[in-house]
KEMI-456289 format. One line per field, with one value per atom (N, C-alpha, C): residue in one letter; atom name; x, y, z. Coordinates in Angstrom, 1 decimal. Example, Ala and Ser with C-alpha at 12.3 -4.5 7.8 and 13.67 -1.06 7.14 Angstrom:
<pts>
aa: (a a a s s s) $
at: (N CA C N CA C) $
x: (13.2 12.3 13.2 12.8 13.7 12.9) $
y: (-5.7 -4.5 -3.3 -2.2 -1.1 0.0) $
z: (7.8 7.8 7.8 7.1 7.1 7.9) $
</pts>
This chain:
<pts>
aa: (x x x x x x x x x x x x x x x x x x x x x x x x x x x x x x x x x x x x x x x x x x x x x x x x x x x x x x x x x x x x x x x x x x x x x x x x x x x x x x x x x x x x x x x x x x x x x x x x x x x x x x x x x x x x x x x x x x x x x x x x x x x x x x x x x x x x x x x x x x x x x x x x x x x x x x x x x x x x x x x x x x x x x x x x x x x x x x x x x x x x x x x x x x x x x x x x x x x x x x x x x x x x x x x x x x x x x x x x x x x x x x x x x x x x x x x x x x x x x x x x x x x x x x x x x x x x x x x x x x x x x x x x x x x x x x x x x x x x x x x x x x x x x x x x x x x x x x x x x x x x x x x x x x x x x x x x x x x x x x x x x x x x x x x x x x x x x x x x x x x x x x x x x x x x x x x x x x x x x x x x x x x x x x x x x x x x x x x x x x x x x x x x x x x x x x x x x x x x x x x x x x x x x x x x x x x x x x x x x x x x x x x x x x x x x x x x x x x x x x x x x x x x x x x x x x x x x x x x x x x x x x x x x x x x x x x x x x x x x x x x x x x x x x x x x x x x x x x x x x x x x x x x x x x x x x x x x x x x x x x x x x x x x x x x x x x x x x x x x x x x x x x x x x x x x) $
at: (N CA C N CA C N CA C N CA C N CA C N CA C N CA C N CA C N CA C N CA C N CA C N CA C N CA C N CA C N CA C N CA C N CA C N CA C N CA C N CA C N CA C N CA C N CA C N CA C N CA C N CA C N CA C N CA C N CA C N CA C N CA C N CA C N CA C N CA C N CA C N CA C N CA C N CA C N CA C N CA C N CA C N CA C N CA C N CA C N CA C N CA C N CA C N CA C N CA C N CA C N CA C N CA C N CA C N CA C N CA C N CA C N CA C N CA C N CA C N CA C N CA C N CA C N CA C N CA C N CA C N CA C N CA C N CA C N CA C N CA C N CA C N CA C N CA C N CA C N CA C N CA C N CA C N CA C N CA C N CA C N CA C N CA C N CA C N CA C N CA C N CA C N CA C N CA C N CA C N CA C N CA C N CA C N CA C N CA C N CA C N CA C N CA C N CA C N CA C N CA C N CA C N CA C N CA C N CA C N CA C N CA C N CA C N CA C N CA C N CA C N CA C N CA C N CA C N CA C N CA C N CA C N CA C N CA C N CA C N CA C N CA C N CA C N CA C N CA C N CA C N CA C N CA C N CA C N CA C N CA C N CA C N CA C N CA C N CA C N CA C N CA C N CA C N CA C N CA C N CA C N CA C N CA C N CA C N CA C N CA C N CA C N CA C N CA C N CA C N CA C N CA C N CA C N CA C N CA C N CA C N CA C N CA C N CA C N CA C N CA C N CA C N CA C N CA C N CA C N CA C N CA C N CA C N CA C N CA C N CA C N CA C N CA C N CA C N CA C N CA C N CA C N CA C N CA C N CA C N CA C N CA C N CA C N CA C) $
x: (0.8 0.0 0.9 0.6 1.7 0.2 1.4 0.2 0.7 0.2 0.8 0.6 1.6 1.6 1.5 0.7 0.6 0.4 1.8 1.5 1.0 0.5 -0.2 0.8 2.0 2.9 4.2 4.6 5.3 7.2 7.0 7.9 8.9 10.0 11.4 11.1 11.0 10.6 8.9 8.5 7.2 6.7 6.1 5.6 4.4 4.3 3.2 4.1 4.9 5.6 6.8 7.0 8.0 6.4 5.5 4.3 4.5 3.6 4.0 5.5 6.5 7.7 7.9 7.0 6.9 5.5 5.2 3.6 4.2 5.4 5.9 6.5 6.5 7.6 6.7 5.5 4.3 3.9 4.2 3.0 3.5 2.2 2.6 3.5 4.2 4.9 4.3 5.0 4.5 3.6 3.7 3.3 4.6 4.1 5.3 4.3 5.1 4.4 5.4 5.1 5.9 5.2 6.1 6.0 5.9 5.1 5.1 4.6 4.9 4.0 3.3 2.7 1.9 3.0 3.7 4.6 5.0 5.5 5.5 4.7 3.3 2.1 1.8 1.5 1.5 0.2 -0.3 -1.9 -2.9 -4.0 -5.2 -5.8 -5.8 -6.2 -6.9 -8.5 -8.7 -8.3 -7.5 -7.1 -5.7 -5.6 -4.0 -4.2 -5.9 -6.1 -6.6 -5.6 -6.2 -5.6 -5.8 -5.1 -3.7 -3.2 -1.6 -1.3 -1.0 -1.2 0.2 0.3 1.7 2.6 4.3 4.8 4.5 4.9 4.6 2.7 2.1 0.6 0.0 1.0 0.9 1.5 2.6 3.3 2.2 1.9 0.5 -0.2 -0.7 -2.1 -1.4 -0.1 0.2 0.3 1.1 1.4 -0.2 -1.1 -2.3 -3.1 -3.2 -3.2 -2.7 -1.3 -0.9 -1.3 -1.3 -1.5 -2.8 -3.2 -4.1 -4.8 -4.2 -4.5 -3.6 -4.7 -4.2 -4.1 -2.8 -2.6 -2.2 -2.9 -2.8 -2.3 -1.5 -0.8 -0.7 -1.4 -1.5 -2.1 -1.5 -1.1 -2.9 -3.1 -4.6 -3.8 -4.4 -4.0 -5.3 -5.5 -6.6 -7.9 -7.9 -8.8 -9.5 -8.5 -9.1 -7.9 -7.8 -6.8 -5.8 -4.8 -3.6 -3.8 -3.6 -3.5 -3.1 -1.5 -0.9 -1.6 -2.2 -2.5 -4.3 -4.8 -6.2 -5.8 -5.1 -4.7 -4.2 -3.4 -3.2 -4.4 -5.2 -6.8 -7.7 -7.5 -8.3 -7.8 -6.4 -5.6 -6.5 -6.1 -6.4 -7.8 -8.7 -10.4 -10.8 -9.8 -10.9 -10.4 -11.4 -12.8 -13.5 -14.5 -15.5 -15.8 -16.0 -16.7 -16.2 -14.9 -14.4 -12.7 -12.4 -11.2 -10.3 -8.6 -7.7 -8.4 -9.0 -9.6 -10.6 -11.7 -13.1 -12.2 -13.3 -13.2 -11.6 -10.8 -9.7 -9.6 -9.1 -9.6 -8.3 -8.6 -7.7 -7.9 -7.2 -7.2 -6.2 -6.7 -5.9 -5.7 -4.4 -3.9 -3.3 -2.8 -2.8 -1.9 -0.6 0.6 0.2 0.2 -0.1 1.0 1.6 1.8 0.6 -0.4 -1.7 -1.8 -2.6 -3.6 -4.8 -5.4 -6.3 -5.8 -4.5 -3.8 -4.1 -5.1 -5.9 -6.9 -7.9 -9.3 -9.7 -9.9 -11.2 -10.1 -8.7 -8.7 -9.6 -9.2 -10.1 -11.2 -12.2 -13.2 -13.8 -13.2 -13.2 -12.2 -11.6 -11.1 -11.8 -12.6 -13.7 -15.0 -15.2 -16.3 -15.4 -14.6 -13.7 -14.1 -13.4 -13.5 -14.6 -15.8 -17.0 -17.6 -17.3 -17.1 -16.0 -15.7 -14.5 -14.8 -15.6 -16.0 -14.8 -13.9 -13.2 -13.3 -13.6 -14.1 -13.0 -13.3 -12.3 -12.5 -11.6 -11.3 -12.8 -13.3 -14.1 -13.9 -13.0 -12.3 -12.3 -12.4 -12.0 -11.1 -10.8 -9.7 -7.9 -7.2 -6.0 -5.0 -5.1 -4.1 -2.7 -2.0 -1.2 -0.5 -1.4 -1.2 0.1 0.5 2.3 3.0 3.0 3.8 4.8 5.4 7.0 7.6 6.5 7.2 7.0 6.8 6.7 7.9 8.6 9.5 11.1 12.2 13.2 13.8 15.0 16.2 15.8 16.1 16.3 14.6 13.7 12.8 11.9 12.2 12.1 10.9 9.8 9.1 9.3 9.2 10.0 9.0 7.6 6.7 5.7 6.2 5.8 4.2 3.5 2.2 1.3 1.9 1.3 2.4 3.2 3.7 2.6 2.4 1.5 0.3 -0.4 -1.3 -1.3 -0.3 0.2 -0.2 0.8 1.0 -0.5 -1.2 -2.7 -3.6 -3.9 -4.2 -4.1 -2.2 -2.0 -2.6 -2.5 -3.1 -4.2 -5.0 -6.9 -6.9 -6.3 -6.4 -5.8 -4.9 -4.4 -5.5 -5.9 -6.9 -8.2 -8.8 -9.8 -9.7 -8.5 -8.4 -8.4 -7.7 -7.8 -9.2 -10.1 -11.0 -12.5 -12.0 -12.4 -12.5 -10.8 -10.5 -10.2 -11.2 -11.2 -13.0 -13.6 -15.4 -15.8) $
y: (-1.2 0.0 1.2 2.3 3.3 4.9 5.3 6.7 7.7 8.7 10.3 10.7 11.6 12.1 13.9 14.7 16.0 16.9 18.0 18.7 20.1 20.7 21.7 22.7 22.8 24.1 23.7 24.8 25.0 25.4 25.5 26.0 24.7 25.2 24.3 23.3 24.0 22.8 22.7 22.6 22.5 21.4 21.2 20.6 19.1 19.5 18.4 17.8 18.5 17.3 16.5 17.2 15.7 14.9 14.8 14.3 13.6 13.8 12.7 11.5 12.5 11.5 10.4 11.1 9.8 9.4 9.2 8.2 7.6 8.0 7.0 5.6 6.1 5.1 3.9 4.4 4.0 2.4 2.7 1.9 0.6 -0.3 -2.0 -2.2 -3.1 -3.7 -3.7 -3.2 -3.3 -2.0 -1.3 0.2 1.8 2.1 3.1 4.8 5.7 7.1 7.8 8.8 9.6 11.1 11.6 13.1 14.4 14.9 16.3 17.6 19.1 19.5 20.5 21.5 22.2 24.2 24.0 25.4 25.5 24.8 24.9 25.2 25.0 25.2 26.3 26.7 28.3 28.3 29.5 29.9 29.3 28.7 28.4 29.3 29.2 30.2 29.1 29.5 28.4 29.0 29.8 30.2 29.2 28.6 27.9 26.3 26.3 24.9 24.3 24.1 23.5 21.8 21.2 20.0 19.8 20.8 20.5 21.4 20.9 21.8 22.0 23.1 23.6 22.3 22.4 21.1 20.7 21.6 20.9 20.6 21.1 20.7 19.2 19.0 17.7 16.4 17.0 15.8 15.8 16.7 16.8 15.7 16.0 15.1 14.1 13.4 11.9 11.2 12.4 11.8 11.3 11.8 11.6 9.9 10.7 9.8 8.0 7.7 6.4 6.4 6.9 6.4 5.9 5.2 4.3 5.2 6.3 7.2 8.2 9.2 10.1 10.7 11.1 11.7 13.0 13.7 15.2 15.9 16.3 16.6 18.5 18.9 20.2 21.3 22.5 23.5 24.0 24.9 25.1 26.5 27.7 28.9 29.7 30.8 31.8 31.1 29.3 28.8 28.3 28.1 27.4 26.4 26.3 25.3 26.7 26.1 26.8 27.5 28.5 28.6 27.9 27.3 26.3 24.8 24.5 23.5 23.8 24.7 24.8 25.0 25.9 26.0 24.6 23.4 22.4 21.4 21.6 21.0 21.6 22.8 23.4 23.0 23.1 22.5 20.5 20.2 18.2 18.2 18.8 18.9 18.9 19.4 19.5 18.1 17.7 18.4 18.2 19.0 18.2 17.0 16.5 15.0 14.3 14.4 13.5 13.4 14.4 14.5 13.7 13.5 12.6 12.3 13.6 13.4 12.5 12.7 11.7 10.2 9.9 8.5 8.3 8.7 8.7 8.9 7.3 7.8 8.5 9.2 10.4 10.6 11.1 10.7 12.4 13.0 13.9 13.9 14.4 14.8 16.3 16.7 17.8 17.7 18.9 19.1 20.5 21.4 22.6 23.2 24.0 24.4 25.0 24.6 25.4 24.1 24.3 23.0 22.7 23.2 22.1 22.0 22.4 20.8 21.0 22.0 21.9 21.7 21.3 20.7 21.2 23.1 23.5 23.1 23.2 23.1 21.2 20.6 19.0 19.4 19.9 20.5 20.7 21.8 22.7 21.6 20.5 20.4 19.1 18.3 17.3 18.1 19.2 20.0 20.0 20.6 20.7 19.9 18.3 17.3 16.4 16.9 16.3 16.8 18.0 18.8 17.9 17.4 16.6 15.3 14.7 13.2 12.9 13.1 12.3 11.8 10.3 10.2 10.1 10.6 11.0 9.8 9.2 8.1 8.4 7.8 7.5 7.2 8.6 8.1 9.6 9.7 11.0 11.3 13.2 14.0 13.3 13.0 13.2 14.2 14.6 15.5 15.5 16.6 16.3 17.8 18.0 19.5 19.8 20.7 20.9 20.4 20.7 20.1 20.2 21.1 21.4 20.7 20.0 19.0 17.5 17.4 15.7 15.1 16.6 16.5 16.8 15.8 16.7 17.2 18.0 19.1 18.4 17.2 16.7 16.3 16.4 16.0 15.2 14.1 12.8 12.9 11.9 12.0 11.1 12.0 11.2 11.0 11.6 11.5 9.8 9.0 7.9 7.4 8.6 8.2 8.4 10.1 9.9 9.3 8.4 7.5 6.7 5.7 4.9 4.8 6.1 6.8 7.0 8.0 7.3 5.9 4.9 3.6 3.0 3.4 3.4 3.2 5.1 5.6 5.1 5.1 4.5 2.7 2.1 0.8 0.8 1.3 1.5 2.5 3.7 4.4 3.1 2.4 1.5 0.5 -0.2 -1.2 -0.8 0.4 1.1 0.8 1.6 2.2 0.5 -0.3 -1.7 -2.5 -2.0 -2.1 -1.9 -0.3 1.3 0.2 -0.4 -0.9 -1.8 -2.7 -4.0 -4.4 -3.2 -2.8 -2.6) $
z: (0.0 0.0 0.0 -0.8 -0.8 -0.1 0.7 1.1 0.9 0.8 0.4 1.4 2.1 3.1 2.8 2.8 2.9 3.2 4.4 4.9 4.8 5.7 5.5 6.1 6.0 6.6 5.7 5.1 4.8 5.4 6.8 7.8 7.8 7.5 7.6 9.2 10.0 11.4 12.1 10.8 11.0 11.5 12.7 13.7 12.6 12.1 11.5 9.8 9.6 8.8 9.5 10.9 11.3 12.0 12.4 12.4 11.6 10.2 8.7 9.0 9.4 9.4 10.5 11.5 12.5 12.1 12.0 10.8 9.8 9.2 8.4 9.2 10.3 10.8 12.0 12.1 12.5 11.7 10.5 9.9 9.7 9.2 9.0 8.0 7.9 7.0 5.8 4.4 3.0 2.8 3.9 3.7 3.7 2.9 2.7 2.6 2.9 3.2 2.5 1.0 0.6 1.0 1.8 2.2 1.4 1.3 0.1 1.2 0.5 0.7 -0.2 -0.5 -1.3 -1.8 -1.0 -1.3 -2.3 -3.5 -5.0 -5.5 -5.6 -6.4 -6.3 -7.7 -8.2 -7.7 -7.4 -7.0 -7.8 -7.3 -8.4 -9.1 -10.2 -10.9 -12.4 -12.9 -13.4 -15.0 -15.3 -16.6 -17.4 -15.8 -16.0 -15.6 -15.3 -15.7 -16.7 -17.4 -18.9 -19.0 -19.8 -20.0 -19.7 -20.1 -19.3 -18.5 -17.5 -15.9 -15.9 -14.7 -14.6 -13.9 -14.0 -13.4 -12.5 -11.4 -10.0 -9.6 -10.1 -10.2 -10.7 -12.6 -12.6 -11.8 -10.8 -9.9 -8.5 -8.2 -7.2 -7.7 -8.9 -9.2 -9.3 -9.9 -10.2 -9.0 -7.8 -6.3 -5.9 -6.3 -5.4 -6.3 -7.9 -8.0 -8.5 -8.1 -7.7 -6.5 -5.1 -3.9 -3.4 -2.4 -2.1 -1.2 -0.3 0.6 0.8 1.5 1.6 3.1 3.2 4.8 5.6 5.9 5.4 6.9 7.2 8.3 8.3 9.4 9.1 10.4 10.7 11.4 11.2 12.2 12.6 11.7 11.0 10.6 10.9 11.9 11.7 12.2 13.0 13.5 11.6 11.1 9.9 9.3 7.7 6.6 5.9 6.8 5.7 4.6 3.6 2.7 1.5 2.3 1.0 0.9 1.8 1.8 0.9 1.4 0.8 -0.9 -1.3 -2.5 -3.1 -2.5 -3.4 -3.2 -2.3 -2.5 -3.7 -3.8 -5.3 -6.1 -6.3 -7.4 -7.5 -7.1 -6.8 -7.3 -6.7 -6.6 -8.0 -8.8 -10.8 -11.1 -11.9 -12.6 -11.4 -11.4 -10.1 -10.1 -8.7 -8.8 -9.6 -10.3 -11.5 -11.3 -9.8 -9.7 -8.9 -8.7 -8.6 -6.6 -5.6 -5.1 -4.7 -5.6 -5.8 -5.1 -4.0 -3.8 -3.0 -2.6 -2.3 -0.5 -0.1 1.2 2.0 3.2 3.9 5.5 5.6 7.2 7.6 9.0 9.0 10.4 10.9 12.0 12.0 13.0 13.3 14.6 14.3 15.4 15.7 17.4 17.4 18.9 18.9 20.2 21.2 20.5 21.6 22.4 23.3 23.8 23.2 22.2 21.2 20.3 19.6 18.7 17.3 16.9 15.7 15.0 16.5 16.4 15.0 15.3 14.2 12.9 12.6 11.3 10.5 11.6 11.3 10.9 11.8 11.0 10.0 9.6 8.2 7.3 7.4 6.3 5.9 7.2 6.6 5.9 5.8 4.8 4.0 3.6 2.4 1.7 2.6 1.9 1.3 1.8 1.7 0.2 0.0 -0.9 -2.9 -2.2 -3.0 -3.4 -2.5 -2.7 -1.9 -0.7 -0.3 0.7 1.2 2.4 3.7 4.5 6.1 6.5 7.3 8.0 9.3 9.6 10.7 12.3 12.2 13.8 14.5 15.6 16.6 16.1 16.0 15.5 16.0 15.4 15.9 16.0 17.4 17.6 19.0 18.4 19.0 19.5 20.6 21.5 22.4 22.5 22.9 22.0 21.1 20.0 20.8 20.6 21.1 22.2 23.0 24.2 23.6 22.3 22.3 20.8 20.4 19.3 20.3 19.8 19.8 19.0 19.5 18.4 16.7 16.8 15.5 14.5 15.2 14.9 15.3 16.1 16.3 17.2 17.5 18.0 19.6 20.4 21.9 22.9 22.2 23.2 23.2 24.4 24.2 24.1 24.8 24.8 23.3 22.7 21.6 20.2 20.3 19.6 19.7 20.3 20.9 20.8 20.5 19.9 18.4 17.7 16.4 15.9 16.4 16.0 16.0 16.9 16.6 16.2 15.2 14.6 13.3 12.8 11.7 11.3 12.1 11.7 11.6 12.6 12.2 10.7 10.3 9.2 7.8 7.7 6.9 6.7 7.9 7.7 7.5 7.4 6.7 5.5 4.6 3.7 2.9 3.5 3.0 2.6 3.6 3.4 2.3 2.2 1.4 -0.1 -0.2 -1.8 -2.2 -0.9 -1.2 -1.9 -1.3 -1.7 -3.1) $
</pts>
């Protein structure tokens, strides 16, 4: 099973793509997570969506669509979805209802130095997604509040409880998705 991992921050020590990278390291055997995020993608604009899409737009859509799932790791912004990240969802979303989105299942967590973690962007990004045809994993929000006390210097995720939590998460989201496209 191959998953796309995509974060929603752009920030060199961004809290939710070493997230993604300890979720990579979560998962079952014969599962693999390739990490992206949306900061290359030129703005949406539908003048420049024609048949041949700008580069980094058509590697979006190919990343999304070979993978089996999608995993979308992402910073609360303004009590809402990132910018970069909302922008490579418009980008993915065409044609309507016909897009590399449609049917593609997804799962999202969320890294925050506040103490709720990112609740409302979960939120707003399962409308988003409902909006897309893509169905969210069927589980309580995952989050992961104090960010900054459960990473160290290098990245690494040292906090044992939500490791443990992770490791979790990832196997119930995998054996979903196993499920999703086995139907």
């Amino acid at each position: 099973m191959k998953l796309l991992g995509i974060s929603g921050s752009i920030r060199k020590e961004s809290y939710n793509t070493k997230l993604l990278h300890a979720a990579a390291q979560c998962l079952p055997e014969g599962v693999s997570l390739t990490v992206i995020d949306c900061g290359n993608l030129p703005l949406y604009n539908n003048d420049f969506d024609k048949e041949v899409k700008p580069e980094a737009v058509a590697r979006l859509l190919q990343l999304i669509g070979e993978c089996d799932g999608l995993l979308i790791a992402t910073p609360e912004y303004n009590y809402s979805i990132p910018g970069v990240l909302k922008n490579g969802i418009d980008w993915a979303s065409r044609p309507g209802y016909k897009s590399v989105l449609a049917k593609k299942p997804a799962a999202i967590v969320s890294a925050a130095k506040s103490a709720i973690g990112g609740a409302r962007v979960q939120l707003h990004l399962r409308d988003v997604f409902s909006s897309t045809l893509t169905p969210v994993v069927p589980s309580p929000p995952f989050l992961v509040p104090m960010a900054q006390d459960k990473f160290d210097k290098s990245g690494g995720l040292v906090d044992d409880s939500t490791r443990s939590r992770l490791e979790r998460y990832m196997k119930d989201f995998v054996e979903w998705v196993e499920r999703l496209t086995v139907s």
